[in-house]
N, C-alpha and C positions, 0 to 999 in steps of 0.2 A: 576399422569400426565394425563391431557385429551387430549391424541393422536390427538381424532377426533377435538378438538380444534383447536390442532398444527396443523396439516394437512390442513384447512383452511386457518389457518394463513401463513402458509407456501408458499400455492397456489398465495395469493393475492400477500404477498412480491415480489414470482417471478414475477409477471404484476408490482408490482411497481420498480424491480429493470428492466424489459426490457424498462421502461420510459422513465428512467436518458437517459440524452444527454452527461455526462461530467464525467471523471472517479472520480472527486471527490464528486460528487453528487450521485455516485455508491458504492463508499467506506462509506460515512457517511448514506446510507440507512442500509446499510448491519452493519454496527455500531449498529444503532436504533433498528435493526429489533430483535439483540440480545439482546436486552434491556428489550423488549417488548414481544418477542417468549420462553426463557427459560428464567424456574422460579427460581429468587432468582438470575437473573443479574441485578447488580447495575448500571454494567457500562462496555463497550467494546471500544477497538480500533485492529487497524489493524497494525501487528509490520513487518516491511521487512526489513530483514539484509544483506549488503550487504560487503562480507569479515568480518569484526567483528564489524563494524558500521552498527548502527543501526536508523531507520528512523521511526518516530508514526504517521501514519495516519487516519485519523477520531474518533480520542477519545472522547469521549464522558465526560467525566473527567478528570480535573485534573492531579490525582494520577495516570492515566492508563500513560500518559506521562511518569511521573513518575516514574513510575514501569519501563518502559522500556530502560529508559536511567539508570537506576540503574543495571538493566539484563545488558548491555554495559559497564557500568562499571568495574562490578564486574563477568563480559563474563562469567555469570550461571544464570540458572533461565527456568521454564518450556516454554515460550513463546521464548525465546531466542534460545533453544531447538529445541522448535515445527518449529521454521524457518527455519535451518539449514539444507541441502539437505542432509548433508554425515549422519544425523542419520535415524534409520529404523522408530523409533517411528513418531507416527503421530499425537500422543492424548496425555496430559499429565493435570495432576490435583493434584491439593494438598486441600483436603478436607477441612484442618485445619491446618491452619497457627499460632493459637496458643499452638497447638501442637511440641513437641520437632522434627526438623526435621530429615528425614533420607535421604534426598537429598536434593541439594543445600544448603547449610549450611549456610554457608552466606549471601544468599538472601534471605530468609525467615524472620528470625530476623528484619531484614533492611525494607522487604516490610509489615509488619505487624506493625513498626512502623507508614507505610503511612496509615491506616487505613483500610487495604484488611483483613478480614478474611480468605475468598478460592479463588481460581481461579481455571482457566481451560485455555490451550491455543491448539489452533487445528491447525495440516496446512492445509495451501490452495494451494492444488495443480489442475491440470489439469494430461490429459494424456503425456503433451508435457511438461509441466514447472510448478516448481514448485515456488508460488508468496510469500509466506511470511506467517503469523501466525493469525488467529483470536483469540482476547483473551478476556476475558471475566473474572469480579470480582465481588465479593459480598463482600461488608461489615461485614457481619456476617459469625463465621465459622460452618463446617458442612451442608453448605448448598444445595452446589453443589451434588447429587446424583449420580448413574448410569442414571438414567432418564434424568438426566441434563445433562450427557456426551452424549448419543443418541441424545438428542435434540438440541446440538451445533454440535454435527457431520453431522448431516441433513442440518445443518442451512449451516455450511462453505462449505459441497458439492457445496449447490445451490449458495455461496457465491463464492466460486473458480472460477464460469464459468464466472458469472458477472464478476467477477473483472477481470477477461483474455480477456474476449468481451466487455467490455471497454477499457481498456488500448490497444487494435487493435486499437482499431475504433481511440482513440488518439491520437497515432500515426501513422496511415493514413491520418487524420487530417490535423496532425504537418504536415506532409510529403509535403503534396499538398500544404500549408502554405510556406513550405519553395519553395518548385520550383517554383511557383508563384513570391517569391520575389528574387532570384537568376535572374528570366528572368527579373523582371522588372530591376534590377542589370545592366544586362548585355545590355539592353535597352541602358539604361542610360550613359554608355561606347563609346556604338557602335555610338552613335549618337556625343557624346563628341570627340572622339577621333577615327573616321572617322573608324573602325576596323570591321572585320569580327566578326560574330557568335563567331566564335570557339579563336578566337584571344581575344575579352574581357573574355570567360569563364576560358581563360589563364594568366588574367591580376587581378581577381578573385581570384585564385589558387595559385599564385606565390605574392597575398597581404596575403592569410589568411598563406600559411607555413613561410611566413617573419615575420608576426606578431606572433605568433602563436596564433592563432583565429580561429574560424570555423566559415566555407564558408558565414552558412546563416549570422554569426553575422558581419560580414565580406560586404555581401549583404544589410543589415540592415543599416549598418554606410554609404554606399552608396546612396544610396534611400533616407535618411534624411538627407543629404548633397546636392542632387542632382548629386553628380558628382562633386562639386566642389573639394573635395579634392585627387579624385581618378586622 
């Protein structure tokens, strides 16, 4: 492994993951970057579970899909694992997948027909929350090393923060997005139907628990109505 390579490479990714504007534009750097940073990955994605459903974001292939909605399936597998806040582990790898396994039993089998030889899946946690699993496959097996597991635990550290300092900044975004369109909302009301402030944000509130809808979508069917139907 050439450290001093990685560490370069490592360097720039962090400038190019502080770039991104968009958290999915954050999500598939840190995808690529493990594609491209540790050797003998074919292909990554980012797996987040949520209760036993499970969500693939920025896969790079296929089969990482794949894989992950199989892990959901069959609710075993080391990326399924590596998600899950109630386990201690944080790192999990199966060197060789055409080896007899001794964990997950059933997934192994099954992912090995999609074409994985090894994998690796890391969490990515913060100090505060912890976000979901970077996982990482190689076609062929024995590929994946000790070096290789260092070199994806480096990667998901600096990939954790990114992904937590995006998905902020998203939803600060969204946030400002939506009370913008609540006021224009509520504009749109006051002026319709001659009403106080506080009087359409109650005409708002008492459409979206009738409906059972949320506020902003609520605000939304407003705005592109004009009011006519409010």
């Amino acid at each position: 492994m050439d450290w001093q390579g990685f560490a370069r490479h490592m360097a720039s990714m962090a400038r190019d993951l502080l770039a991104e504007h968009t958290l999915d534009a954050t999500l598939e750097q840190i995808s690529r970057s493990a594609v491209e940073l540790v050797e003998g990955c074919d292909a990554s994605g980012i797996l987040v579970l949520r209760g036993d459903r499970v969500t693939s974001l920025a896969p790079t292939d296929q089969f990482v899909t794949d894989s992950d909605h199989l892990q959901e399936a069959l609710r075993e597998g080391p990326c399924f694992d590596a998600a899950r806040p109630d386990r201690p582990e944080r790192v999990f790898r199966i060197p060789d997948l055409t080896a007899p396994p001794e964990r997950w039993t059933r997934f192994v089998p099954r992912c090995r027909d999609l074409g994985v030889g090894s994998m690796m899946g890391f969490l990515l946690y913060t100090r505060d929350e912890e976000l979901g699993a970077l996982n990482m496959y190689s076609r062929k097996p024995g590929v994946f090393t000790e070096d290789s597991e260092t070199a994806g635990w480096l990667l998901a550290s600096h990939a954790a923060v990114a992904f937590a300092t995006a998905r902020t900044d998203e939803q600060m975004r969204e946030a400002v997005a939506t009370r913008h369109l609540i006021g224009e909302a509520m504009g749109i009301l006051m002026g319709r139907h001659h009403v106080s402030e506080d009087q359409a944000f109650d005409l708002l509130r008492t459409r979206s628990q009738r409906t059972n809808t949320k506020l902003r979508d609520v605000a939304r069917q407003i705005c592109e109505a004009g009011g006519a139907e409010s």
